[in-house]
PAKELUM-314637 format. One record per residue (C-alpha): residue in three letters; z, y, x negated. Coordinates in steps of 0.2 Angstrom, whole numbers, plus 5000, padded with zeros to 4 digits. Example, Ala and Ser with C-alpha at 12.3 -4.5 7.8 and 13.67 -1.06 7.14 Angstrom:
% residues 2
ALA503949784938/SER503649954932/
//
This chain:
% residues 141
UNK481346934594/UNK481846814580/UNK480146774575/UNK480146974571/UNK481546994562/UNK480846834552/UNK479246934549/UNK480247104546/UNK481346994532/UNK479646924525/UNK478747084523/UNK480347174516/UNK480447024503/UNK478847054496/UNK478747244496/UNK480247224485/UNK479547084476/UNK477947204474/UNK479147364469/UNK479947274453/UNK478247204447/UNK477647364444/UNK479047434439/UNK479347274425/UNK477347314419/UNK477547474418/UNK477647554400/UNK479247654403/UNK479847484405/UNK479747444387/UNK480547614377/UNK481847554367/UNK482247424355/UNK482047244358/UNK482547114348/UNK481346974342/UNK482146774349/UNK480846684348/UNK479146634345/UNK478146524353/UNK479446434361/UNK480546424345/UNK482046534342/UNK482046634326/UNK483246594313/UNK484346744315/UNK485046684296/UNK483446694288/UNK482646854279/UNK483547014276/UNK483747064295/UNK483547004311/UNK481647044317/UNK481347184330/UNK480147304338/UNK480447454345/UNK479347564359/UNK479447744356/UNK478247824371/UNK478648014366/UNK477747964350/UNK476647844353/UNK477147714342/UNK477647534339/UNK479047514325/UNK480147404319/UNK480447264305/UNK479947074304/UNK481347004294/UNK480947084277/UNK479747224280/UNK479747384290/UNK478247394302/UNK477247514312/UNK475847564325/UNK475147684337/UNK475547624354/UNK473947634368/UNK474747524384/UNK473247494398/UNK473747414412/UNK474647274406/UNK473947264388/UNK474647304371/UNK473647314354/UNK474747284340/UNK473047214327/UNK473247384317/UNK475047354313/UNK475447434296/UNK477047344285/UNK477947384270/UNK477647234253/UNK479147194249/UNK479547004244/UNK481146944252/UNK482046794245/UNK481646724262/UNK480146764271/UNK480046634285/UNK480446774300/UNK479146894293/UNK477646754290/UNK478146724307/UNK478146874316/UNK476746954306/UNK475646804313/UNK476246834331/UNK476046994331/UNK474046954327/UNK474146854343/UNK474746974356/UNK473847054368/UNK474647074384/UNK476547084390/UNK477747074404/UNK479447094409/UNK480246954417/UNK481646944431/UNK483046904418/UNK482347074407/UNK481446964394/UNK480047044385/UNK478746924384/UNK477146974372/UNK475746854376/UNK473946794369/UNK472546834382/UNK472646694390/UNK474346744395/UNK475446604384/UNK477146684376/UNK476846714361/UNK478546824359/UNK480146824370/UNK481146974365/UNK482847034373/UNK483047234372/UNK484547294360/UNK486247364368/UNK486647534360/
//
């Protein structure tokens, strides 16, 4: 009798280990706003530039927006399984007095090619070997 409630406990645990997986992959998972915090492994310097870098996931629309720390940016948005392809980002050219952040992202951005939500509810945009290449932490309205 033990040994099935251990096994009832055990199959339990991983169809709700299995339930938020897919939930955290999914691309509803990602509509909002999510502030950039760091970039391959660094924090971004929230004083540097002329706002703090963000992205935002607008699914109605189909399009990535956002701004990089000087300049406004934008794509369409086409998520497959787990994949995200942000290589036709479009930005605005403006020069910043400080454009550490946007070099930054701008370069990430080139990089990514995959995501996932972890457990804590960090984004993570990765390379296609699945390194982090951006952490982000969604915005509170």
């Amino acid at each position: 009798m033990k040994k099935k409630m251990i096994v009832a406990a055990a199959v339990a645990a991983l169809f709700t280990a299995c339930a938020s997986t897919q939930k955290a992959t999914s691309p509803d998972a990602l509509v909002g706003e999510w502030t950039i915090e760091r970039i391959h492994g660094t924090a971004i310097d929230k004083k540097a530039g002329e706002q703090i870098p963000f992205l935002g996931f607008d699914r109605e629309n189909k399009r990535i927006y956002g701004h990089s720390g000087c300049n406004r940016l934008s794509c369409g948005w086409d998520v497959q399984a787990g994949t995200l392809d942000t290589k036709l980002m479009a930005s605005t050219r403006m020069m910043c007095a400080d454009m550490t952040n946007e070099t930054k992202v701008l370069q990430a951005l080139n990089e990514v090619e995959k995501y996932h939500i972890e457990k804590n509810g960090t984004l993570v945009l990765t390379d296609s070997k699945g390194k982090a290449v951006i952490e982000l932490e969604k915005r509170q309205k």
